[in-house]
LUMBAVO-700729 format. One record per residue (C-alpha): x, y, z; residue in three letters. Coordinates in steps of 0.2 Angstrom, whole numbers, plus 5000, padded with zeros to 4 digits. Each point is the difference from the previous one (the first is absolute). Layout:
// LUMBAVO-700729
XYZALA;...
This chain:
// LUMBAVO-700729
455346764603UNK;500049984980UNK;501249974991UNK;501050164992UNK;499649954978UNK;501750054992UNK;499649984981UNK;501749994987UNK;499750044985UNK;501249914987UNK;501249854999UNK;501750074993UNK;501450025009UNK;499650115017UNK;498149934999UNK;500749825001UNK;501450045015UNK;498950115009UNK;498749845001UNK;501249905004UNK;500850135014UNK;498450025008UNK;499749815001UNK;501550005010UNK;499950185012UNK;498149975003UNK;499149855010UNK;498949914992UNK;498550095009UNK;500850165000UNK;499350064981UNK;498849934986UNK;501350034985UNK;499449974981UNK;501050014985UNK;499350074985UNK;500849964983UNK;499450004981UNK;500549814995UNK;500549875012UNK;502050024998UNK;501350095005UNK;501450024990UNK;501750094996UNK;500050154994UNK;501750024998UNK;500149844989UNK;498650064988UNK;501550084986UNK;500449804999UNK;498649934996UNK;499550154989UNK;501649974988UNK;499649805004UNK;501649985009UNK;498949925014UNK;498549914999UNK;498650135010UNK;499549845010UNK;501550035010UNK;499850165004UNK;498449965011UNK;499349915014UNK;498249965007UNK;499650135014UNK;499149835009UNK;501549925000UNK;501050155007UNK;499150085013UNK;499449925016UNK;498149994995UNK;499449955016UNK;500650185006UNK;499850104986UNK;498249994990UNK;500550014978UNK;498550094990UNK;500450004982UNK;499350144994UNK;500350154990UNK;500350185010UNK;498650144992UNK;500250135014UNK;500550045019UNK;498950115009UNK;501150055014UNK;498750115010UNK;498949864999UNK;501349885004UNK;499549904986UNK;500649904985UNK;498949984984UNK;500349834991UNK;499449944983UNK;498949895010UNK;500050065015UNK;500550125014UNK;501149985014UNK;499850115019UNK;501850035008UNK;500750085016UNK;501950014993UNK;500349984981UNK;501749984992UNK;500050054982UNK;501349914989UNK;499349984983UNK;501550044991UNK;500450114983UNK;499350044985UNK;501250074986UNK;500150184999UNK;499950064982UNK;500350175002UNK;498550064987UNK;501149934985UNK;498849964984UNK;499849824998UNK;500849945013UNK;498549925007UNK;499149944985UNK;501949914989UNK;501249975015UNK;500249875011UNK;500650015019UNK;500949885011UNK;498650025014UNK;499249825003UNK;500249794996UNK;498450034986UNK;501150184994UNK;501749904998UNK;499149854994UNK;499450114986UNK;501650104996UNK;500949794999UNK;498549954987UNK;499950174991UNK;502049984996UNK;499949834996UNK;498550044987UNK;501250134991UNK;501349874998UNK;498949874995UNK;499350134986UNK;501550064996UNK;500649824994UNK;498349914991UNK;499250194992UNK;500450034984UNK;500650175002UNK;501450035012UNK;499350165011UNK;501650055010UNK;498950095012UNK;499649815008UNK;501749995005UNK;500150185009UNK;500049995018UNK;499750175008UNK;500250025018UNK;499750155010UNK;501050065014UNK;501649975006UNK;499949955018UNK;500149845007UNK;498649944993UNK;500350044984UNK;501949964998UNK;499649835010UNK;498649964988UNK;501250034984UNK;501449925007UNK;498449855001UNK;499950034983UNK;501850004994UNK;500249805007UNK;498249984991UNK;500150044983UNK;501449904994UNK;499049875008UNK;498650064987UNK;500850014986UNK;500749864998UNK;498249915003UNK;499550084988UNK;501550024988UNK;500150205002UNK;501650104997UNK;500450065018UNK;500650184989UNK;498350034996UNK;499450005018UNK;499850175010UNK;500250025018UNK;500050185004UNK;499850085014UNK;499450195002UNK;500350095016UNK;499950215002UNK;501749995012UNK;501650004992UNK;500449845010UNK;499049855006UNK;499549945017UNK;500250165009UNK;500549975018UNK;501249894996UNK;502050074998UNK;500350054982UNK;501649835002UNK;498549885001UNK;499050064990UNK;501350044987UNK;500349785000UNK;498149994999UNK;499850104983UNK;501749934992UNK;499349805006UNK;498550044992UNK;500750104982UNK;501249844999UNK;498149894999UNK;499450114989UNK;498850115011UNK;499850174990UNK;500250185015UNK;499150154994UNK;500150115017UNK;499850175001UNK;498349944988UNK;498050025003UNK;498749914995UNK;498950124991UNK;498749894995UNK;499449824997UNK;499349924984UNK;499449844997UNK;501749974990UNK;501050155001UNK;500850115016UNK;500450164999UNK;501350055010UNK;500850175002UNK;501750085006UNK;499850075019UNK;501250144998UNK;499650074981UNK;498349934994UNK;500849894987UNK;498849864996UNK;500049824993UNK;498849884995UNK;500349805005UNK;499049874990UNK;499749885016UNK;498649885004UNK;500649955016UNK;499950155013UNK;500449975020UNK;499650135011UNK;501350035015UNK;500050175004UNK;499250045016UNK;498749935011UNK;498750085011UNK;498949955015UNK;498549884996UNK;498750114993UNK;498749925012UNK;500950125012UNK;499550184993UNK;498649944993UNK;499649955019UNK;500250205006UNK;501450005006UNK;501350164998UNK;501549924989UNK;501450074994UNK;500449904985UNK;498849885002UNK;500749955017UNK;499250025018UNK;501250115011UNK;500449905013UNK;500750065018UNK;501849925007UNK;499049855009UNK;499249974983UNK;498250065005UNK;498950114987UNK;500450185005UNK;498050014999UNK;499549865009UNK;500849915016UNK;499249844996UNK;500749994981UNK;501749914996UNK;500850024984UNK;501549904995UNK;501149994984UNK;499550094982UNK;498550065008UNK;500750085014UNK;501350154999UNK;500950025013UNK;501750135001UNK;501549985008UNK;500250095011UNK;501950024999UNK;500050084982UNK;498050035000UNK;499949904985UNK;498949874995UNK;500549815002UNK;499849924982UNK;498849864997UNK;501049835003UNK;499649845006UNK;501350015015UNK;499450175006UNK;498049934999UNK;500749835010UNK;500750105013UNK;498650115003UNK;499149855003UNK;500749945015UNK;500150205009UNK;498150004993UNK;499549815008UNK;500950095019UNK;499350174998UNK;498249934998UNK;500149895014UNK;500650175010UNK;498350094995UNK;498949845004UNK;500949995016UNK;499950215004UNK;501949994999UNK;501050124989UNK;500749984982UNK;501750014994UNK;500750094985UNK;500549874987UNK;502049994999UNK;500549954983UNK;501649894996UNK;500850044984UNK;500449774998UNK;501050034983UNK;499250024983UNK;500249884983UNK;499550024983UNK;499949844989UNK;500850004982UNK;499449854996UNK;500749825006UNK;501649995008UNK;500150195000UNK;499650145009UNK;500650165011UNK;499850035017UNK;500550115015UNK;500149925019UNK;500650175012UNK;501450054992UNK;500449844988UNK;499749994982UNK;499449864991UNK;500349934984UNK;499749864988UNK;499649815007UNK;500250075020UNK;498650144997UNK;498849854992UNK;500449885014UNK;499450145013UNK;498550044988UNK;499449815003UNK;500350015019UNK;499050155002UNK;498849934991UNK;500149845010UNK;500050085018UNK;498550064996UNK;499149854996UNK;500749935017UNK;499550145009UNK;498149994992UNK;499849795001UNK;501449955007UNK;501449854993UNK;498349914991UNK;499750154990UNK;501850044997UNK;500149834991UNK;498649984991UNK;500250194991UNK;501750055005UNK;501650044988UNK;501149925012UNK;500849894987UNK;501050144992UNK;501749935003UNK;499549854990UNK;
């Protein structure tokens, strides 16, 4: 009897676990599993806002996928994804093409820039190490400019960034420990440097309970982080934004050349360009996490939406939600190999934290609200139970924030 071919199709968060899962549920002769992954790390995406201010070198925030995954179970092809054929069962590759049985689609976000002019061509987004790595060298560059060019262009030392949500305020409050940091390197006025951040709502980090993000707001004024909300981003120039009044049509033009999208994220394009039917830019997905068009497709995290089925609403896009679904996908495709039936995925609500920078942050565990140096220290053990969960205690030294206490 072959072999079933069960093909995953990227290395973030639930592409990772769901390897790693399936290693574990399946023999070793029960499947031929391959990972398929544009470069040959893995990193975190929920780290990239560091490493974008330059809070965090972006070496941290990734590991080999060789050194991760159990190699003699799992077959690595680097390579990048141009299109799935699901009626063919089929993946087209850069170079090459890959046959599946079971496919588990995991290929993360791209932003979503909801039509706005400019957007694409003068903003950056927090989407990847060589995006963030880009945003740390751009801002630098401005500083650097700012300080040896003989004419002072404030423009260098706007920092726009758009969208409010945790993202967004976690990336400025990135910023706000950066820039002093800048400054004084190269002997700036920390007055003439702008952090300001434009979000339609009337508060940030919707979700959270208006106490939280109340603190959140005030922590980050008192560093200097400029709130427009209730704002839209009209349009991008290559040193200007427009931005314009939601309720009254009220406009305003901001001389910037640093612009950070954050606003919104959308299912890797691969996906509708594949045929699929998304809503979005995401593939429907039934409750045990199987294309609602095909029994042998899986899709996890920001590719996948699936509903709620308490509030009929969609689960958002986050890394514990995508870790999670791993683990129901990993059983649930050892149910169909073996003829068995699926389960529905159950999902956890674990607490939620939002970083403001180092030492502080705001969170919610159940009922409890978090503030200050307590919500940071749970930020890094979140963020170190996942590494132990992926790689085990090795991992967990060698890339974990464990040391937080010191």
């Amino acid at each position: 009897m072959n072999q079933p071919r069960i093909v995953i199709l990227g290395a973030g968060y639930g592409g990772m676990m769901t390897a790693q899962q399936l290693t574990k549920q399946l023999r070793a002769d029960a499947a031929h599993i391959t990972l398929v992954n544009k470069h040959n790390y893995h990193y975190q995406t929920t780290w990239l806002h560091e490493a974008a201010a330059g809070t965090l070198h972006h070496d941290r925030t990734r590991m080999l996928i060789r050194n991760v995954i159990n190699t003699n179970r799992i077959e690595f092809v680097q390579d990048i994804v141009k299109e799935i054929q699901p009626k063919d069962n089929k993946v087209i590759l850069e170079n090459g093409t890959l046959d599946y049985d079971y496919i588990v689609i995991a290929l993360g976000f791209d932003p979503a820039t909801f039509g706005i002019k400019g957007i694409e061509d003068y903003a950056f987004s927090i989407q990847s190490i060589d995006t963030v790595r880009k945003i740390r060298e751009h801002i630098e560059y401005q500083f650097a400019s700012y300080h040896y060019g003989n004419e002072h262009d404030d423009a260098r030392l706007n920092i726009i960034v758009g969208g409010g949500g945790f993202t967004g305020v976690e990336f400025v409050g990135e910023l706000a420990q950066r820039v002093p940091e800048l400054c004084q390197e190269y002997d700036i006025d920390r007055d003439k440097v702008r952090v300001i951040n434009i979000e339609g709502s009337t508060t940030i980090l919707a979700g959270f309970e208006d106490e939280l993000a109340s603190y959140a707001k005030q922590r980050l004024e008192s560093k200097g982080v400029e709130f427009k909300l209730g704002y839209l981003i009209k349009e991008v120039k290559s040193n200007d934004v427009i931005v314009e009044k939601k309720d009254g049509g009220e406009s305003e033009e901001i001389h910037a050349r640093t612009v950070v999208w954050t606003g919104g994220v959308r299912g890797n394009t691969v996906v509708a360009e594949s045929g699929f039917e998304v809503d979005r830019g995401k593939i429907p997905v039934r409750q045990d996490l199987r294309s609602q068009e095909y029994d042998n497709v899986f899709v996890i995290g920001d590719c996948a939406l699936l509903t709620n089925p308490e509030n009929d609403q969609p689960y958002p896009p986050t890394a514990q939600i995508a870790i999670q679904q791993s683990y129901a996908l990993a059983a649930n495709l050892k149910a169909v190999i073996q003829g068995q039936e699926t389960e529905p995925f159950d999902y956890h609500e674990k607490g939620t934290v939002a970083s403001l920078g180092e030492g502080d942050a705001i969170g919610k565990v159940g009922n409890t609200l978090l503030k200050g140096f307590t919500a940071s220290a749970l930020k890094k053990i979140i963020d170190d139970r996942y590494l132990l969960l992926l790689g085990g205690p090795s991992l967990l030294l060698k890339k974990g924030k464990f040391n937080f206490l010191q």
